[in-house]
C-alpha positions in Angstrom: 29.1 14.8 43.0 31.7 12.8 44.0 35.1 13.7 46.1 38.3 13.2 44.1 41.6 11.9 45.2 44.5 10.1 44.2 44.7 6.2 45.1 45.9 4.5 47.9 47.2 1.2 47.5 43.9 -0.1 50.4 41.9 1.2 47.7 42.8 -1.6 45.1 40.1 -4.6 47.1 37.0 -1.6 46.8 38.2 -0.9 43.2 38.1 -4.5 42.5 34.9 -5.0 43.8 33.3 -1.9 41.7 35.0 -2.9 38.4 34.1 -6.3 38.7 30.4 -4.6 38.8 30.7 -2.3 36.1 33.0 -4.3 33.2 30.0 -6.9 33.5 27.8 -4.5 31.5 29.2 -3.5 28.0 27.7 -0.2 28.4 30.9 0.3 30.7 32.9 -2.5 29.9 36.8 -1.1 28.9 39.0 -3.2 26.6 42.2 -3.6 28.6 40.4 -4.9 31.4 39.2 -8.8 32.3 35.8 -9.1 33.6 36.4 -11.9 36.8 37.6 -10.5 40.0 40.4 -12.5 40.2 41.8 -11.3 36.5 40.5 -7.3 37.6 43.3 -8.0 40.8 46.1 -9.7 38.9 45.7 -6.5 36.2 46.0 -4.1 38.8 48.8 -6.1 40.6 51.0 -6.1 37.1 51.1 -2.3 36.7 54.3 -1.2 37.2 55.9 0.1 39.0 52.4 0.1 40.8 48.6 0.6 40.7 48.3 3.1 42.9 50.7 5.8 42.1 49.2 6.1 38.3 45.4 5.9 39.9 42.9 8.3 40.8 39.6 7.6 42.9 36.0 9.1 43.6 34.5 8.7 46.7 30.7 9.3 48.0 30.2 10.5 51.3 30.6 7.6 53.0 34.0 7.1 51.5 33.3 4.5 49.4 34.9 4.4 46.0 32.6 5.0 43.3 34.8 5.9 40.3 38.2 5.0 39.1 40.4 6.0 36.7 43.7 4.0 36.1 47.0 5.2 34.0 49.1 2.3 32.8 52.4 4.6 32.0 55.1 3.5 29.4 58.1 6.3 30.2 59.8 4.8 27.5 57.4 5.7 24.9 56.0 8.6 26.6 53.0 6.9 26.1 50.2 5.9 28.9 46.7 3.7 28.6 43.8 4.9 30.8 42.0 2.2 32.0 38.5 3.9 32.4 36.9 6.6 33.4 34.4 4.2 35.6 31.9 5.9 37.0 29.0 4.3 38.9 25.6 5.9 39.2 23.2 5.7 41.2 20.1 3.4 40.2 16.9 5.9 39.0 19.8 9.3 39.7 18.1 12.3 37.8 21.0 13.7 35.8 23.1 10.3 35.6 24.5 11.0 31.9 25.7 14.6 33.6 27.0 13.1 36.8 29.1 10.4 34.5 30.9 13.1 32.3 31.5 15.7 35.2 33.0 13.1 37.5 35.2 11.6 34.4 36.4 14.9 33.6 37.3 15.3 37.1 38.9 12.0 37.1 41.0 12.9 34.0 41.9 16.4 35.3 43.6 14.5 38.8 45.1 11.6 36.8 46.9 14.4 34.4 48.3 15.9 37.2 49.9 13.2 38.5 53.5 12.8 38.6 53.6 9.5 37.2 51.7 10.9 33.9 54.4 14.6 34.0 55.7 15.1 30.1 53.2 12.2 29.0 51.4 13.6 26.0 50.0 10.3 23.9 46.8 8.6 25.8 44.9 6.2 24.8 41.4 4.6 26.1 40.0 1.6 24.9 36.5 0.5 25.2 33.2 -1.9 23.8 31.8 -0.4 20.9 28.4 0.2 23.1 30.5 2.2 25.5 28.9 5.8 23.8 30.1 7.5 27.3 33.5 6.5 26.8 33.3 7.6 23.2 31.6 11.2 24.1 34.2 11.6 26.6 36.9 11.2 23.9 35.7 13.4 21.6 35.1 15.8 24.3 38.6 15.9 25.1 40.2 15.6 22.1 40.9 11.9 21.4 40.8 10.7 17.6 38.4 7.2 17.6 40.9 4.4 16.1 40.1 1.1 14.0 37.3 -0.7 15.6 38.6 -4.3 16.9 37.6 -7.3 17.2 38.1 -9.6 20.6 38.3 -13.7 19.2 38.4 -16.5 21.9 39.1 -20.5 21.8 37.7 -22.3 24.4 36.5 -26.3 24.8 37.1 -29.0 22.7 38.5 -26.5 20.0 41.3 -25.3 22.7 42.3 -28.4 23.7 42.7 -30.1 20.0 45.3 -27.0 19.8 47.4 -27.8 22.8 47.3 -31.5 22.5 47.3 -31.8 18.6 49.9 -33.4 16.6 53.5 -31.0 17.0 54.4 -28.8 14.0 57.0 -29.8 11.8 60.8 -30.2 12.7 62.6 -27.4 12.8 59.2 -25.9 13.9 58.5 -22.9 16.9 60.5 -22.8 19.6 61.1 -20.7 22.5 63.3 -17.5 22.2 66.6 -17.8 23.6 69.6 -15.5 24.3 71.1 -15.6 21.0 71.8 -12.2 20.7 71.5 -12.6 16.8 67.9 -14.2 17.2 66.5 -11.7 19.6 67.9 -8.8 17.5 66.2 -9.9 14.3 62.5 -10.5 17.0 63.3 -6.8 17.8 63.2 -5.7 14.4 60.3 -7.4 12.9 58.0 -6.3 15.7 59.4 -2.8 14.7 58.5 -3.2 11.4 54.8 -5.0 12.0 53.1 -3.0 14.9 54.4 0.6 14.4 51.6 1.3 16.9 52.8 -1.4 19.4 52.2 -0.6 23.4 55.5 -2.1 23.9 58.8 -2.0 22.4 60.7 -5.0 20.7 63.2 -4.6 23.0 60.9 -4.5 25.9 59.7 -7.7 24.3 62.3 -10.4 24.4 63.9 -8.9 27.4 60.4 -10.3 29.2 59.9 -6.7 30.6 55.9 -7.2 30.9 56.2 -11.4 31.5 55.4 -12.1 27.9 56.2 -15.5 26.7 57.9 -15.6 23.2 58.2 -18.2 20.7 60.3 -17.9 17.4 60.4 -19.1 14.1 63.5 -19.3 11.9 65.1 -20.5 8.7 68.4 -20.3 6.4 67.6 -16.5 6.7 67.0 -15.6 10.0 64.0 -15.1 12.0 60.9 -15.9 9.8 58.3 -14.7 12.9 57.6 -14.9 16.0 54.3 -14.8 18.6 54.1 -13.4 22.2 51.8 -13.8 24.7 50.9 -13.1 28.4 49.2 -16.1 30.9 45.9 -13.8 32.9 44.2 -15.8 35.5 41.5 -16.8 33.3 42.8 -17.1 30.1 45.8 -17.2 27.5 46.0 -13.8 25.7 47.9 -14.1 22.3 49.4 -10.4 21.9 51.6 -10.3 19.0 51.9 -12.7 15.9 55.1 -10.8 13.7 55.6 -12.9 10.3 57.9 -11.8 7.9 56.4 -10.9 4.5 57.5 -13.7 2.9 56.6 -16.8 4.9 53.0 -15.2 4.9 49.6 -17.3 3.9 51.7 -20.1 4.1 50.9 -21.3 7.8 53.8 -19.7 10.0 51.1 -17.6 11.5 49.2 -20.4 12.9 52.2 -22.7 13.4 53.3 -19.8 16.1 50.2 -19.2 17.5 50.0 -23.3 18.6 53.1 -23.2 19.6 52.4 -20.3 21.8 49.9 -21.7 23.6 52.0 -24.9 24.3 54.5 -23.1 25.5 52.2 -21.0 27.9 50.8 -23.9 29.1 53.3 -25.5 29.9 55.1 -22.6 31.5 52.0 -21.0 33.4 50.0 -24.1 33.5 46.3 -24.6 31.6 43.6 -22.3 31.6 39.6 -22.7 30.1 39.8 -19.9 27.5 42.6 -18.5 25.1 42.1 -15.2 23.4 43.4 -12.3 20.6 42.4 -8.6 19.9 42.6 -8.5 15.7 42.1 -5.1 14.1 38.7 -4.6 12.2 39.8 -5.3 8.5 42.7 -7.3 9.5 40.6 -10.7 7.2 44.0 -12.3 7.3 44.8 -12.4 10.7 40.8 -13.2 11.3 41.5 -16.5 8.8 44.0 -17.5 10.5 43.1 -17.4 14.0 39.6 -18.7 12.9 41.0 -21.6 10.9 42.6 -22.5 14.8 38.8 -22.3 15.5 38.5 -18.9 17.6 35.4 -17.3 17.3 34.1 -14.3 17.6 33.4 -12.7 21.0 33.2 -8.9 21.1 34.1 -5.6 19.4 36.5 -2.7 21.0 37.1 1.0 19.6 39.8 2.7 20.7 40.5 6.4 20.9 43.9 8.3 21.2 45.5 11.5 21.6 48.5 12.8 20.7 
């Protein structure tokens, strides 16, 4: 068995190093996590207000960390995302499937007790669909397994014809500004499209986790808008909001392009851009694969409330 303990901020290089290891084999792999060391260190950099203080660790007897369990806490919603339980066992150990579930219960029991997680009663985990600890360990503890999704990605010759294609018609996307009205109407329709959202319109165009925002609007107000966050390695598309109306008739893809442009030229280029689409979701699949993302992996996700 391993010895638990909270983190330590000096933990964060070992914990790098281990996750780098076990995200590599989907077995272990957890959605909300890259799989590059240098995207593992920028995640772990972004939690606010830190990494550590939401964090729990198991060591062997030689101190090093072996198992990790990371709470990503959203006070505002009451709501937190565990990134894990990781758990690495030893190569050939005799009782490895028990040794994984006792040390993740452990890690759970710590992390609950934590002050960052006090009054927090809605978790969530997020993992590959062949993660079967991570889904034993839900069930064990409660959580209710979610949708299935699916993880799309543009990369090559398809990326670039996006970011250097011919521009949208005029009026097309365009960055959100401060118009009060603008961002109020953003607000609403991410309201009113992701009732599940892991963060808040508001949140949103105030830029509270770096997103960048682009918006589409008409006569009427704000037709949709797409946000997105710039990782090391990649260009995540997070939300695509379109209003009812202006659906199937190419808003969707119109902000997703624009997106990207505006990322790039923001955060600079990078080799891969990506989108997590709900299993079922065909409309949001067509339209992201008539940009030419293609499939790249399926996620489950499990939640308690």
């Amino acid at each position: 068995m391993y010895s638990m303990r909270p983190a330590t901020p000096a933990d964060r290089p070992a914990v790098v190093e281990l996750l780098v290891t076990l995200q590599a084999d989907p077995e272990h792999l957890v959605g909300y996590h890259g799989v590059t060391a240098e995207e593992l260190a920028d995640e772990l950099a972004g939690f606010t207000p830190d990494w550590a203080s939401g964090a729990v660790v198991g060591t062997d007897d030689g101190g090093a960390v072996r198992a990790v369990l990371s709470a990503q806490v959203d006070p505002e919603l009451g709501r937190a995302w565990l990134h894990g339980p990781f758990v690495d066992i030893p190569a050939g150990h005799p009782a490895g499937r028990q040794l994984w579930h006792n040390t993740a219960d452990d890690l759970l029991d710590l992390a609950l007790g934590l002050p960052r997680l006090a009054g927090v009663t809605d978790l969530e985990l997020y993992g590959h669909r062949r993660n079967r600890r991570l889904g034993d360990f839900a069930a064990r503890h409660g959580f209710a397994a979610g949708a299935a999704s699916r993880v799309f990605t543009l990369t090559g010759s398809a990326l670039r014809s996006v970011l250097v294609g011919v521009a949208d018609s005029t009026p097309g996307p365009r960055l959100l500004d401060r118009d009060p009205r603008v961002r109020a109407e953003v607000v609403d329709l991410h309201e009113r499209c992701f009732p599940n959202r892991t963060i808040t319109g508001k949140q949103l165009v105030a830029g509270a986790r770096g997103h960048t925002v682009v918006v589409l609007t008409g006569a009427d107000g704000v037709l949709g808008y797409a946000a997105g966050l710039a990782q090391p390695e990649e260009l995540y598309v997070d939300y695509v909001g379109v209003d009812p109306n202006m659906r199937a008739v190419g808003a969707g893809r119109s902000l997703v392009r624009a997106l990207l442009r505006a990322m790039v030229a923001e955060h600079g280029a990078r080799p891969q851009a990506a989108a997590v689409i709900a299993l079922g979701n065909d409309a949001s699949e067509r339209m992201f694969s008539a940009l030419g993302f293609d499939l790249h992996l399926e996620l489950v996700g499990y939640r308690r409330r």
